[in-house]
C-alpha positions in Angstrom: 19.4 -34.9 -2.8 16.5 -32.6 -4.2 16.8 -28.8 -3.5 14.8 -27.6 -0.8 12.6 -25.0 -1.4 12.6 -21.5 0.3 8.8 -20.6 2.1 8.2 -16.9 2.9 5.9 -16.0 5.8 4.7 -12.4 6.5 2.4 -12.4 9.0 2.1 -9.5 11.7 3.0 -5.9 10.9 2.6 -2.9 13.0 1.5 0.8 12.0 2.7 3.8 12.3 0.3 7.1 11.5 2.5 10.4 10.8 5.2 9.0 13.1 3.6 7.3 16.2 2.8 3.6 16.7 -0.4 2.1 16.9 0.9 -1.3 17.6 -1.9 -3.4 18.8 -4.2 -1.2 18.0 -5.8 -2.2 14.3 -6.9 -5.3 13.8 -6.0 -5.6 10.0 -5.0 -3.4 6.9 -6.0 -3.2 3.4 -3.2 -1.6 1.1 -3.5 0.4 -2.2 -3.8 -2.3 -5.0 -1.9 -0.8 -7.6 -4.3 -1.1 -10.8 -3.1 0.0 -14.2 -5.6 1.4 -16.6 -5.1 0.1 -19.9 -6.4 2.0 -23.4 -7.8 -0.1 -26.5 -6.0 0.5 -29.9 -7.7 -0.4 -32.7 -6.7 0.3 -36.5 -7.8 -0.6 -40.1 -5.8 -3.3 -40.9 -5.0 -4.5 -37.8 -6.5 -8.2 -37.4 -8.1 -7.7 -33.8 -7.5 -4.7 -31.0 -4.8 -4.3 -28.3 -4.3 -2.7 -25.6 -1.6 -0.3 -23.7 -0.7 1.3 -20.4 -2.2 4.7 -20.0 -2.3 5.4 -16.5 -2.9 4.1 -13.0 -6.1 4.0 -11.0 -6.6 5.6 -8.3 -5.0 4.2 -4.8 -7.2 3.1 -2.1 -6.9 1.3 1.4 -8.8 0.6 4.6 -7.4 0.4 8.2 -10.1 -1.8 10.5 -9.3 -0.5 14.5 -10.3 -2.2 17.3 -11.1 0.6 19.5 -11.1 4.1 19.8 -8.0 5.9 20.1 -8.4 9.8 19.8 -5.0 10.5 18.3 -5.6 8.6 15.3 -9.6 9.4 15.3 -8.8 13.4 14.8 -6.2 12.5 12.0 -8.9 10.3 10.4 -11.7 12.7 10.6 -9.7 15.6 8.6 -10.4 15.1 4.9 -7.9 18.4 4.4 -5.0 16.9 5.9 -3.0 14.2 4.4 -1.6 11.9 7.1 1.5 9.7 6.4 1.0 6.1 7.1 4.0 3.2 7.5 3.4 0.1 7.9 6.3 -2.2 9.1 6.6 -6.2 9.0 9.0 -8.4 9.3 9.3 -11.5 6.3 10.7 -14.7 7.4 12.0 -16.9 4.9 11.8 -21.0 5.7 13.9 -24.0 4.2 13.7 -27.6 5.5 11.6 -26.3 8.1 13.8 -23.6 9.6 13.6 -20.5 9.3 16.9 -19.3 7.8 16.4 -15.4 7.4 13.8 -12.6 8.4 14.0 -9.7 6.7 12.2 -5.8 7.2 9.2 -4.9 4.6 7.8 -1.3 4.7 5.3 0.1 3.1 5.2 4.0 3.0 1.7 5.7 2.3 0.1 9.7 2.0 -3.4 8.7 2.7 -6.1 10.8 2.6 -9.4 9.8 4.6 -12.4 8.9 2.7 -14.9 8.6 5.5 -15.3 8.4 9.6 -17.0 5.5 10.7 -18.1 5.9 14.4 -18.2 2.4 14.7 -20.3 -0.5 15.8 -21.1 -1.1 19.0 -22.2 -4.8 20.3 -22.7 -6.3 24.1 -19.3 -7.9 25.2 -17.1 -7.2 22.0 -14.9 -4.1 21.5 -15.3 -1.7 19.3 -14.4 -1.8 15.3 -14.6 1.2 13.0 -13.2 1.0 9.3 -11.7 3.6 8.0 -11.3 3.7 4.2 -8.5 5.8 2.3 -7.6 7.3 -0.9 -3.6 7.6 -1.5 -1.3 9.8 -3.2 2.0 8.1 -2.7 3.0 4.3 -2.3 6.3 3.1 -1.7 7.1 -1.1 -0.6 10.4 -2.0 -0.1 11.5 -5.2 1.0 15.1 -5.6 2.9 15.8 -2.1 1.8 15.6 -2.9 -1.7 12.6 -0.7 -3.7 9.9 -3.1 -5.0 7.6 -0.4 -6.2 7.3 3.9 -5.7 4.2 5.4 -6.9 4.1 9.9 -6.3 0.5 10.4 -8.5 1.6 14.1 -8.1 4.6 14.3 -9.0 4.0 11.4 -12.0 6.9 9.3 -10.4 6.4 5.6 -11.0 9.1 3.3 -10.5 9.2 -0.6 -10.4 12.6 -2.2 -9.2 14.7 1.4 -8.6 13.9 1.6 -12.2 11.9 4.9 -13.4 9.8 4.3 -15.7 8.2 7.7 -16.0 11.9 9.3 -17.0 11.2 10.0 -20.4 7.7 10.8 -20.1 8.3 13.7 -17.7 11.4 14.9 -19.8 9.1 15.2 -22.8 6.3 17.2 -20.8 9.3 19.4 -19.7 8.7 18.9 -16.2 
């Protein structure tokens, strides 16, 4: 008999903004997307150019609400204050059409706001408002385990537990 293969779903999350839920309360959100910035290298006698890692762009994310709720509203419209987002979810795994195991994700975030929408208003539909967001610090874990950790200010970047910015900081002497 043929092996069976293993479907995960991740669909509904909830999030938290410095400690309080806002379950039910944004529609959707858009995470950092971790981009690395690459440098060209390019030498005589070298047959054609190459590139390597030299950084990480800068992380960005947007929270769409469906209403306006003053708590969040008065954290959003601070640029000076750094507000720490979680966002938690719940991953279900499937095999031969049952689900066999669900699992927590988390996602750990320092945003910063980048703007304060005050929404669009429209006859018989709620409220949206998008907020965008720049972040300092990323961190997704997956049933505990550490998928990614990025501190841009403290120059921590680790993939798997693993950091990969060990060497680099001992070398600066920080």
């Amino acid at each position: 008999m043929a092996k069976k293969i293993s479907i995960n779903r991740l669909t509904n999350a909830n999030i938290y903004a410095d400690g309080n839920s806002f379950l039910g309360r944004a529609e959707e959100i858009g995470l950092p997307q971790v981009k690395f910035k690459n440098g060209e290298h390019k030498a005589l006698g070298m047959i054609g150019a190459m590139e390597y890692f030299s950084g990480i762009d800068k992380l960005e994310g947007k929270i769409k609400w469906n209403s306006y709720y003053p708590e969040v509203l008065k954290k959003m419209a601070n640029p000076f204050e750094a507000i720490k987002l979680q966002v938690r979810a719940s991953l279900e795994t499937y095999e031969g059409g049952s689900r066999v195991a669900q699992v927590p994700v988390v996602c750990y975030i320092t945003a910063q706001s980048k703007d304060f929408p005050l929404g669009n208003f429209k006859q018989h539909d709620n409220v949206e408002m998008e907020n965008n967001f720049g972040a300092t610090y990323c961190k997704l874990e997956i049933d505990g385990e550490e998928i990614i950790e990025i501190d841009v200010e403290a120059n921590i970047f680790k993939v798997g537990g693993e950091d990969l910015l060990a060497q680099y900081r001992a070398n600066l002497g920080i």
